[in-house]
Legacy VTK file of the C-alpha trace (Angstrom):
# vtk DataFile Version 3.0
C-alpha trace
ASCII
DATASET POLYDATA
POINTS 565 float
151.386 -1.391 -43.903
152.790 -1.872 -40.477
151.239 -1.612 -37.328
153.242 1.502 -36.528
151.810 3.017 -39.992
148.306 2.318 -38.684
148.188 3.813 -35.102
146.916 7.752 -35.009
150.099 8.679 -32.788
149.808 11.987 -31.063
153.158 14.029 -30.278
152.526 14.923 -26.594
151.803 11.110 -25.789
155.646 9.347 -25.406
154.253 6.357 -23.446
152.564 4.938 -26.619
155.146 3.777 -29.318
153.716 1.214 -30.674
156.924 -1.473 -32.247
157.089 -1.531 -35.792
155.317 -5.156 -36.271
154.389 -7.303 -39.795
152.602 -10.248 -40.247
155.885 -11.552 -41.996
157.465 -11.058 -38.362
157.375 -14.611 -35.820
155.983 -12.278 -33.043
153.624 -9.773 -34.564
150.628 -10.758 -32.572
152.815 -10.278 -29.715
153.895 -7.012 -30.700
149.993 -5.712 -31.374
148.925 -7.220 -28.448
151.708 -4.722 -26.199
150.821 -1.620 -28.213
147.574 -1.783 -26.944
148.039 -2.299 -23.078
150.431 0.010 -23.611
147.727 2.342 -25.057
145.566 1.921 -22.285
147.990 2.253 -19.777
149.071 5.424 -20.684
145.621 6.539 -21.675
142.724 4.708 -20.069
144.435 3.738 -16.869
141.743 4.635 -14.559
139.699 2.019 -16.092
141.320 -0.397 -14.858
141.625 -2.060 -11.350
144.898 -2.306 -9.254
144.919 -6.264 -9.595
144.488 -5.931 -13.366
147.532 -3.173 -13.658
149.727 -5.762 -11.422
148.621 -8.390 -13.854
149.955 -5.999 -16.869
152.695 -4.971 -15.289
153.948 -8.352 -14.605
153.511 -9.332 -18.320
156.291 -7.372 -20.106
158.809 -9.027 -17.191
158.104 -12.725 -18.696
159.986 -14.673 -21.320
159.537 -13.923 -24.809
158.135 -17.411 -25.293
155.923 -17.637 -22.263
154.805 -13.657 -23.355
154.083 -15.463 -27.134
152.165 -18.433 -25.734
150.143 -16.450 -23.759
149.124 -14.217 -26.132
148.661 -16.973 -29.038
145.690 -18.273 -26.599
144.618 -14.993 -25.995
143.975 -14.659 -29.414
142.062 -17.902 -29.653
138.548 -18.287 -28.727
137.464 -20.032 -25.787
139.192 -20.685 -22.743
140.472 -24.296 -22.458
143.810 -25.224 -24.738
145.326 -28.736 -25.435
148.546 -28.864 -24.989
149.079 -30.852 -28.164
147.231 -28.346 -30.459
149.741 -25.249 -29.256
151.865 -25.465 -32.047
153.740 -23.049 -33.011
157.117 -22.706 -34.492
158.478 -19.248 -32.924
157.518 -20.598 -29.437
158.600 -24.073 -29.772
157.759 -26.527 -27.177
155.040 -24.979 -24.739
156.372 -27.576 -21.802
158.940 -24.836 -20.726
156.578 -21.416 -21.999
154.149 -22.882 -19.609
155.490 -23.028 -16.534
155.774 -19.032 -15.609
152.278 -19.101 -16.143
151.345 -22.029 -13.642
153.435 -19.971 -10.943
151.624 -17.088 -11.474
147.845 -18.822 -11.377
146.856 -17.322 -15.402
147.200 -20.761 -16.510
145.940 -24.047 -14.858
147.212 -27.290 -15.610
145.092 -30.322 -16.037
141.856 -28.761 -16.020
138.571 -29.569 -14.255
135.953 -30.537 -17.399
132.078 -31.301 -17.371
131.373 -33.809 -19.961
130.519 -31.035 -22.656
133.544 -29.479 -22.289
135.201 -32.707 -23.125
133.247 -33.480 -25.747
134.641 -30.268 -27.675
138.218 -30.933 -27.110
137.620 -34.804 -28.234
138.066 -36.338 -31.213
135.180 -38.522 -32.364
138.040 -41.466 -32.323
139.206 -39.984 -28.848
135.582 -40.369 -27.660
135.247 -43.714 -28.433
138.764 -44.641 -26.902
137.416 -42.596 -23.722
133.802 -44.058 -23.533
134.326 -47.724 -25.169
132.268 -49.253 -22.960
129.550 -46.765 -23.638
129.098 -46.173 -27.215
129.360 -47.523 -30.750
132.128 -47.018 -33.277
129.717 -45.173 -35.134
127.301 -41.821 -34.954
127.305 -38.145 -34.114
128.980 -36.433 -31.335
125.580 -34.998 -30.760
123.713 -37.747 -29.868
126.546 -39.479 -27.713
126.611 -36.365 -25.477
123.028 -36.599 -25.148
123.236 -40.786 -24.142
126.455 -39.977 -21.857
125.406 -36.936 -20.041
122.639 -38.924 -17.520
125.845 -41.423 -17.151
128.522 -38.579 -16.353
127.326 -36.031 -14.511
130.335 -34.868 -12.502
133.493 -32.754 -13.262
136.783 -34.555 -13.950
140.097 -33.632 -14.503
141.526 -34.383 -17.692
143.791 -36.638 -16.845
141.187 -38.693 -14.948
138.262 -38.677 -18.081
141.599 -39.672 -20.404
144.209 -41.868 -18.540
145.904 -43.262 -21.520
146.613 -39.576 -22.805
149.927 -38.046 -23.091
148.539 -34.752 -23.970
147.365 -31.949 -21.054
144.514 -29.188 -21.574
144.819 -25.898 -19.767
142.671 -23.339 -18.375
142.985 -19.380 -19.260
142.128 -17.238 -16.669
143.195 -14.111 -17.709
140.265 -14.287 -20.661
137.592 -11.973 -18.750
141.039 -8.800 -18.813
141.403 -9.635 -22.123
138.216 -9.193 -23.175
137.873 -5.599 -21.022
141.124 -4.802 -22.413
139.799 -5.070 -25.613
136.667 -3.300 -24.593
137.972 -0.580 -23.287
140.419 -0.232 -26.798
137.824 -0.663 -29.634
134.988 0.699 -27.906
132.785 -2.665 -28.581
133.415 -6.339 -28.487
132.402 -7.386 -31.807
135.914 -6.122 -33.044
139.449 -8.384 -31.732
142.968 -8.602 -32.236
142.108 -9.491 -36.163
141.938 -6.014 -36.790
145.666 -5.522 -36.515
146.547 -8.609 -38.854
144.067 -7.034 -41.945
145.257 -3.794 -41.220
149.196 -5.132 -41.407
147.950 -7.117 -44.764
146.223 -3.363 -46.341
143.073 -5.375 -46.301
141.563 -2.494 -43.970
143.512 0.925 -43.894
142.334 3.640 -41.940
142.301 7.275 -41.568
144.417 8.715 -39.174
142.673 10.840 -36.484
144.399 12.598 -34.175
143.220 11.943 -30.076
142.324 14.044 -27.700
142.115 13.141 -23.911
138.980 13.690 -24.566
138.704 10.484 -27.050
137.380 8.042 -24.787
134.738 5.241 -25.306
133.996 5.253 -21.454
135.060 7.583 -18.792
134.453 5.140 -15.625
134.636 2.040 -14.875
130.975 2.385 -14.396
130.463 2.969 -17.896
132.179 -0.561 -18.873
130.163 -2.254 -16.489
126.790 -0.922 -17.948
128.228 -1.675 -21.261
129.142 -4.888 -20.491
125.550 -5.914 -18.496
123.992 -4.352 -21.638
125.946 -6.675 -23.666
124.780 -9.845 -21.813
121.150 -8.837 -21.875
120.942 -8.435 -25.454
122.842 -12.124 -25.441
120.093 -13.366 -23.489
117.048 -11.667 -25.427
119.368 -13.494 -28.629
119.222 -16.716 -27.130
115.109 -15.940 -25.988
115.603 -16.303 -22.251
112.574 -15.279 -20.716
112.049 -11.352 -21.156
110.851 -10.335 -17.458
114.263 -10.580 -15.897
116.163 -8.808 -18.894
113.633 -5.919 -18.758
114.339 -5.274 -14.969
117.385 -5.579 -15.753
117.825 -2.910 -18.905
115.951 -0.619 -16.691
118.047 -0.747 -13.989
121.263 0.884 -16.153
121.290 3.835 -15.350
124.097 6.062 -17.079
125.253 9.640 -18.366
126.934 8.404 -20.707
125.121 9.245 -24.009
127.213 6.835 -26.134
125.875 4.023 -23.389
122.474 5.395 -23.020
121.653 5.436 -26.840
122.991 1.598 -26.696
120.353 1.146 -23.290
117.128 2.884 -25.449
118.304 0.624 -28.887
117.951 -2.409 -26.461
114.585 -1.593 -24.558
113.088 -0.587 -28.519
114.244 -4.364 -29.732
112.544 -5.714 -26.214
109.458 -3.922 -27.250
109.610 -5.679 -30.453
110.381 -8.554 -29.337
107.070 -8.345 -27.015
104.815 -7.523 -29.791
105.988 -10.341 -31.595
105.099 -12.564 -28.579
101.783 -10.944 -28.366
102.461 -9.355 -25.100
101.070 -5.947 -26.229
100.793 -4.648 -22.753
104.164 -5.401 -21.620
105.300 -4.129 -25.403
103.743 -0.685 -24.412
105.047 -0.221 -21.206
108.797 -0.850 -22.963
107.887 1.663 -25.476
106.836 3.819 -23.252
110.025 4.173 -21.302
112.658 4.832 -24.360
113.333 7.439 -26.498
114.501 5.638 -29.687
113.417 6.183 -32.689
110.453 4.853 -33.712
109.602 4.203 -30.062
106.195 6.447 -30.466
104.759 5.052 -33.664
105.025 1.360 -32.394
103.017 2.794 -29.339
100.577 3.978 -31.458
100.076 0.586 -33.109
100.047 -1.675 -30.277
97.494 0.929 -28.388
95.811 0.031 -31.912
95.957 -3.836 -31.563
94.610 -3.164 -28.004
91.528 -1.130 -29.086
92.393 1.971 -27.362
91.659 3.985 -30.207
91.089 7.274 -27.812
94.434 7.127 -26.515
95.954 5.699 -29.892
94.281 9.022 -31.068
95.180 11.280 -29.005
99.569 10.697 -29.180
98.885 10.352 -33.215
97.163 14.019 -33.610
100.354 14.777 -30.771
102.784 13.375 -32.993
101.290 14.850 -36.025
102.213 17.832 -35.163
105.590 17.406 -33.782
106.882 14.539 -35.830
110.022 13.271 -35.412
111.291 12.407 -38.869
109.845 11.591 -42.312
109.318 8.013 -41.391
107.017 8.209 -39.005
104.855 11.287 -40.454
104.715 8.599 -43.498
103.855 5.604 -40.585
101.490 8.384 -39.410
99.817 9.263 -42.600
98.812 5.556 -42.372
97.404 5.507 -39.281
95.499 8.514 -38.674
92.482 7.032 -41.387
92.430 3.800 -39.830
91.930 5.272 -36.740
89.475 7.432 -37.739
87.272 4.736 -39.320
87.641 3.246 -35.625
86.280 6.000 -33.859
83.431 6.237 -36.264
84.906 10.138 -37.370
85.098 11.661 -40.657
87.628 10.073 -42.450
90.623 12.780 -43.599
91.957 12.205 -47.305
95.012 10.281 -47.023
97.794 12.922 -48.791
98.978 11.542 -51.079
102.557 11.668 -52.177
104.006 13.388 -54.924
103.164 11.602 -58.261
106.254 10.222 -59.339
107.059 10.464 -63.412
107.394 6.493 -64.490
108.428 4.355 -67.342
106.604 1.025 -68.399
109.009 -1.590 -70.049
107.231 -4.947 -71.508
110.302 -6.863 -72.218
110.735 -10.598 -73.213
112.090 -12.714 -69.855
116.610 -13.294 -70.569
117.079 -16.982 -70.572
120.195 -16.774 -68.293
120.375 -15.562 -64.825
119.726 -11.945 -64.783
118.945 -9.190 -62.166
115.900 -6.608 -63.651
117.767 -3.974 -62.750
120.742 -5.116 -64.596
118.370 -6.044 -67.792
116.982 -2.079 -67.592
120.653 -0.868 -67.732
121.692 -2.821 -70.353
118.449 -1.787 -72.715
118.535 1.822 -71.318
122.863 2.538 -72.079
123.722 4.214 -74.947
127.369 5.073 -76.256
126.323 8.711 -75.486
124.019 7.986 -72.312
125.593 5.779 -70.127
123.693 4.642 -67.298
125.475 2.418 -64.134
124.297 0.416 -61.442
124.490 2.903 -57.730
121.810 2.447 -55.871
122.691 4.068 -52.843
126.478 4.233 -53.605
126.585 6.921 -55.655
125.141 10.135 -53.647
126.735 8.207 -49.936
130.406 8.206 -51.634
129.671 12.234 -52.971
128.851 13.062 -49.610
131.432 11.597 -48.093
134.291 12.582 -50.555
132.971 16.375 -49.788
132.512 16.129 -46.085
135.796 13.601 -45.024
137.281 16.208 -43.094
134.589 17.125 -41.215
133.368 12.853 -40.638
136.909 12.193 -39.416
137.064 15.284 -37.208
138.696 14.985 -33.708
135.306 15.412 -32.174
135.026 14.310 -28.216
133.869 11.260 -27.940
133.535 10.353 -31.531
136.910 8.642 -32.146
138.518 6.431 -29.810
140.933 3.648 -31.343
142.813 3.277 -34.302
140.177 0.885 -36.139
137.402 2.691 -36.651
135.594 3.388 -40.206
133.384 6.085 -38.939
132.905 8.292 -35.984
131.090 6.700 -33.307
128.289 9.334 -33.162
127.537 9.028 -36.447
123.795 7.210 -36.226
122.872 10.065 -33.598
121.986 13.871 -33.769
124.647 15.086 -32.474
126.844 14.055 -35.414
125.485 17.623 -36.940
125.389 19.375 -33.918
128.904 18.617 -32.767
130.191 19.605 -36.828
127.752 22.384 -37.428
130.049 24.538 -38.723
132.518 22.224 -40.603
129.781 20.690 -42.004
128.158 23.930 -43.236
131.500 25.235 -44.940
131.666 22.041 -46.724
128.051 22.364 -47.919
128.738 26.291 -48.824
131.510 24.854 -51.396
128.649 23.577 -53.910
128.219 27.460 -54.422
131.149 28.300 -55.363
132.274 25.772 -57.282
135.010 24.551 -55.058
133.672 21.469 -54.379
134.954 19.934 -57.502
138.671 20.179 -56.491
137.484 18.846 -52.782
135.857 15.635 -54.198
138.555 14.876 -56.604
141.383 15.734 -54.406
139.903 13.305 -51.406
139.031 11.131 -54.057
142.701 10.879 -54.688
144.422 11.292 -51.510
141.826 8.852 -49.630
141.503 6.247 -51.642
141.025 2.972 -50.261
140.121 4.188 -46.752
137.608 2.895 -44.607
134.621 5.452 -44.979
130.873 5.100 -43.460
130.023 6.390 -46.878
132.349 6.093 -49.676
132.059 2.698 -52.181
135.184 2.612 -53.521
134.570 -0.089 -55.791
131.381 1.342 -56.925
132.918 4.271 -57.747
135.562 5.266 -60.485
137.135 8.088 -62.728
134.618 7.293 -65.592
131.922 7.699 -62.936
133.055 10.519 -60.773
134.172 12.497 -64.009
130.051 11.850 -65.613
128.382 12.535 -62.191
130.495 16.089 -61.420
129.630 16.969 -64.787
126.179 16.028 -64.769
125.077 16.536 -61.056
124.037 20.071 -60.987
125.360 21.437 -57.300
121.846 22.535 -56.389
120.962 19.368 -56.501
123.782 17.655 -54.610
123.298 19.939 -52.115
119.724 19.097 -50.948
120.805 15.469 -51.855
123.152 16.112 -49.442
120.915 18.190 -46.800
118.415 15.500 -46.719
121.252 12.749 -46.011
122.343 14.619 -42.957
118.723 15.304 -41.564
118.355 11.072 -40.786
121.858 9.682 -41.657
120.553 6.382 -40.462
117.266 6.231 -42.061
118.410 8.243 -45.124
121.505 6.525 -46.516
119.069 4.279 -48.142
116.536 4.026 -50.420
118.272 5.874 -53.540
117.145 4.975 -57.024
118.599 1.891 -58.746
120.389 3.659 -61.597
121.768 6.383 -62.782
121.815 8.040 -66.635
123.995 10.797 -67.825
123.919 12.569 -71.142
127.401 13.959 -71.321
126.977 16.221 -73.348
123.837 17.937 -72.329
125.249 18.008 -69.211
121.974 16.266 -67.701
120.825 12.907 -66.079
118.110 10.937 -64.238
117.704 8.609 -61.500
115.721 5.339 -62.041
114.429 3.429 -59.466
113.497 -0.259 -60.981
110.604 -2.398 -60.133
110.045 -5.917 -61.246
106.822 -7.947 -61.730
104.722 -7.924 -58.318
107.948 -5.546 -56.628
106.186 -2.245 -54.650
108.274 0.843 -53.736
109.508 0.369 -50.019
108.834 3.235 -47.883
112.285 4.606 -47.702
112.161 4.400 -51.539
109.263 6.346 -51.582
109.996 9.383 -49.422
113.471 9.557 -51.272
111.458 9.922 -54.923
108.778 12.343 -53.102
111.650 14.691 -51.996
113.698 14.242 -55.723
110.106 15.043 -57.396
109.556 18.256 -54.387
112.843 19.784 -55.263
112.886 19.503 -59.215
115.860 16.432 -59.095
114.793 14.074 -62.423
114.426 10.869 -60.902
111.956 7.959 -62.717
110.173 4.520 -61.573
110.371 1.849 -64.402
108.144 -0.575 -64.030
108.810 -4.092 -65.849
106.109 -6.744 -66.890
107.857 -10.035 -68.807
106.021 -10.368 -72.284
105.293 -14.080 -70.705
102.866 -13.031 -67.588
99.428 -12.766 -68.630
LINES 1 566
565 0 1 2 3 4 5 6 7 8 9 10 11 12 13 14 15 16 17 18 19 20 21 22 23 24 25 26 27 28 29 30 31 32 33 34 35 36 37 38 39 40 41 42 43 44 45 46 47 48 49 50 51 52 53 54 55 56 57 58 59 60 61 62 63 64 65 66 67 68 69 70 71 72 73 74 75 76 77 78 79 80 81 82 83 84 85 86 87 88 89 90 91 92 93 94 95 96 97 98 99 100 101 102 103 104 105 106 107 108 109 110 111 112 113 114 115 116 117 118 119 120 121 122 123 124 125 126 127 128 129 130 131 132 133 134 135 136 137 138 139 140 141 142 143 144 145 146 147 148 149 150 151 152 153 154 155 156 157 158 159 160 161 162 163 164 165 166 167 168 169 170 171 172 173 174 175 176 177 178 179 180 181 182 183 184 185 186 187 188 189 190 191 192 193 194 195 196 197 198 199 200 201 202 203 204 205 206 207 208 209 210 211 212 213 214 215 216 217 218 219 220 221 222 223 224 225 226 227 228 229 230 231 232 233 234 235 236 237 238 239 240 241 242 243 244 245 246 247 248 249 250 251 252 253 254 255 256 257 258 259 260 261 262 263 264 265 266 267 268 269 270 271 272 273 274 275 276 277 278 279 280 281 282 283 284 285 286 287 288 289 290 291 292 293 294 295 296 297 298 299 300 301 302 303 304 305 306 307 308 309 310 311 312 313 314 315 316 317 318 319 320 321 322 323 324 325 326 327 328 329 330 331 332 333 334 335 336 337 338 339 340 341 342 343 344 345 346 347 348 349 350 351 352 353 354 355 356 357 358 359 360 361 362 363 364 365 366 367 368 369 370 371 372 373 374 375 376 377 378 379 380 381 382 383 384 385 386 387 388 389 390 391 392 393 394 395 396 397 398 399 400 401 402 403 404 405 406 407 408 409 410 411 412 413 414 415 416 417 418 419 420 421 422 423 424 425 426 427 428 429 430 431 432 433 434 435 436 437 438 439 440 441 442 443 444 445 446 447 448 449 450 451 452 453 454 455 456 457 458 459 460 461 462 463 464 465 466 467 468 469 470 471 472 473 474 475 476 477 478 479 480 481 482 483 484 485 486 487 488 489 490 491 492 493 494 495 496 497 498 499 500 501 502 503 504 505 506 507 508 509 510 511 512 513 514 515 516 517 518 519 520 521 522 523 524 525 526 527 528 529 530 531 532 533 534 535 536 537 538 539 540 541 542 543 544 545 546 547 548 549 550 551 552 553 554 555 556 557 558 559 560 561 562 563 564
């Protein structure tokens, strides 16, 4: 699959053609690499600033070779290339490539390197050849930079830490574009120029979606920057800089971009965390306090816990009580409200208790090889005429999303914005329903009338392979589909179905173990498996209340080994 195959071309846009490109060709990177500024030229231009289009205008004007090098580095990671290690036979010698690149300033020869820097692009034998005087033939690079770093403290160029070299390191400057550019194409920065290579290979094939001007992961250059200063604070939280200056920070973003803002509230909810792990409950509920993600509330409520404020722990429990905003925290809340209670020195409410869930107790003798107790259960539990398989939550997520592809990979504003993407980008948020209301709600109406079948199996044919947020295709086959349509009653797949969409994020998990069919009854079950000491999580639980609520069979086997006493 070429690279021309894997673009979502639109008609009306002439500027991007992206070259017909395979990894068998000597300049396929190269090719990618001009498909996408040429992308973002013709549809993102605004994003960029008048320095940066010079810079990409300039580009295409270059030799092949010097366009090849500089994209082969590009490509790399880091910023500093030996000479000697820019192999590559399509480009041949880099002495001439280079020199274009000097003129212009992208490239600078003979770079300026701190003693850590050096230490990377070293050899252990270089090293010692470099620092004779200084160290012993043998030991780890680690603890020579340590010993040589009180010694060395200055910058050097190359050529003056290693005299007796031949070889030459450069310096990229052109990395921080790069990195926008590829910002501004995928939407993120955790996908790179790899994508194009798997996709070429039909490791990764995608579905095409057709753009609208619309389609855009940021509208400003704003937008990039918060992105990007978002991006370096949750680096910094990573790498557990102190927390005061990140906060300020976070807080400062201010955006209308809801794609950026959901990324800003994500961040301030893992700061919170991060503060109640550090004991710093006060600081913890003042984060809390000032984002709306999900979850936010509840961890209020249990930090105002930890600080014995029971009235005002009280008061937003009995508020969120009655205005809860999903299953998982009425279940976090059904929790709390008795403790609290018992704090306050009130009567005590019943805890509700959850459906009672029908169960199956299995004493079985412990297998001798390696085994998984959910794999032991299937194997005792199949029968020629009641097979049961392995899903967990593969089975209902690929249904779903065999039914409802069209309306997943609709052209929605905002929720497709580059030819790599397995999912729309709104997809963890609730406007995924809201902006698909009605595509969504056809799909659904199918499972009355039957039509559904020929949906699934015709998407199961004509997609296969494609990246999907929800489809397994490995888990799932024509043995498998054929038992489950068969089986699956449609009232049933649809509130499986209604209760995915409610909490996509929280929902797409949690589903029982295995699944039996009995063919010809036309019947199955769901079986959620529990080994020795294992307890139901709580996503597990609120999946086998709602199965139990609405009449879908679904059983808990519990296994003891006949060894434990």
């Amino acid at each position: 699959m070429g690279s021309s195959d894997t673009f979502r071309t639109i008609a009306a846009d002439a500027a991007l053609q992206p070259s017909a490109a395979s990894v068998e060709a000597p300049y396929y990177y190269l090719h990618n690499f001009e498909t996408v500024v040429r992308w973002i030229l013709s549809r993102q231009r605004d994003l960029l600033l008048a320095t940066e289009i010079d810079i990409l205008d300039v580009f295409p004007t270059l030799p092949l070779q010097t366009r090849a090098l500089l994209v082969r580095m590009i490509m790399r990671k880091g910023i500093l290339f030996r000479a000697s290690k820019l192999n590559y036979d399509e480009i041949g010698p880099v002495g001439k490539a280079v020199l274009p690149l000097f003129e212009l300033g992208w490239l600078e020869p003979d770079s300026l390197l701190d003693l850590t820097q050096l230490f990377a692009l070293l050899t252990k034998e270089e090293l010692v050849v470099v620092f004779q005087e200084h160290l012993p033939i043998k030991g780890r690079k680690l603890d020579w930079l340590a010993a040589l770093t009180p010694l060395f403290p200055a910058t050097q160029r190359f050529s003056e830490w290693y005299g007796d070299s031949v070889d030459s390191v450069y310096t990229l400057f052109l990395m921080p574009l790069c990195d926008r550019l590829r910002l501004i194409f995928f939407g993120n920065l955790h996908q790179d120029w790899s994508e194009f290579i798997l996709a070429d290979l039909g490791v990764y094939r995608y579905e095409k979606v057709e753009f609208s001007e619309a389609s855009r992961a940021f509208r400003t250059r704003g937008d990039i920057a918060n992105y990007l200063q978002l991006h370096r604070c949750h680096e910094r939280l990573y790498v557990k800089e102190p927390v005061a200056g990140i906060i300020e920070e976070v807080i400062s973003i201010e955006t209308v971009n809801l794609w950026i803002e959901r990324r800003r509230a994500k961040l301030l909810f893992r700061i919170g965390q991060h503060c109640e792990r550090s004991d710093d409950l006060e600081l913890a509920l003042t984060i809390y306090s000032q984002t709306h993600y999900s979850g936010a509330r509840a961890r209020m409520i249990r930090v105002l816990e930890r600080l014995c404020r029971f009235d005002q722990a009280m008061s937003l429990c009995e508020t969120a009580i009655h205005c809860p905003e999903s299953e998982e925290e009425t279940q976090q809340l059904q929790r709390m409200f008795p403790r609290l209670q018992r704090h306050l020195g009130t009567r005590v409410a019943h805890r509700r208790i959850g459906n009672s869930h029908p169960r199956l107790d299995l004493v079985l003798p412990r297998p001798a090889d390696p085994f998984s107790v959910e794999g032991v259960v299937q194997v005792l539990l199949h029968q020629d005429k009641a097979p049961v398989h392995y899903v967990e939550n593969t089975l209902i997520n690929s249904l779903f999303g065999l039914l409802c592809w069209e309306a997943i990979f609709a052209p929605v504003p905002g929720a497709f914005f580059h030819p790599f993407q397995h999912g729309p980008a709104d997809l963890l948020s609730p406007e995924f329903y809201r902006a698909r209301a009605d595509l969504l709600d056809g799909l659904l109406t199918q499972l009355e009338t039957g039509e559904y079948l020929n949906t699934i199996r015709g998407n199961y044919q004509a997609k296969q392979g494609l990246q999907s947020p929800f489809v397994y295709w490995s888990a799932l086959d024509e043995i498998l589909l054929g038992q489950v349509l068969a089986c699956l009653p449609a009232a049933h797949l649809r509130k499986l179905f209604e209760r995915l969409l409610a909490n996509i994020d929280s929902n797409r998990s949690g589903l029982p173990d295995l699944v039996q069919f009995w063919p010809d009854e036309r019947r199955y079950r769901m079986i959620e498996v529990k080994g020795p000491g294992d307890r139901l999580q709580d996503n597990q639980v609120r999946w086998l209340d709602y199965c139990v609520k609405h009449d879908i069979p679904v059983t808990v086997c519990y296994v003891q080994w006949q060894d434990i006493k």
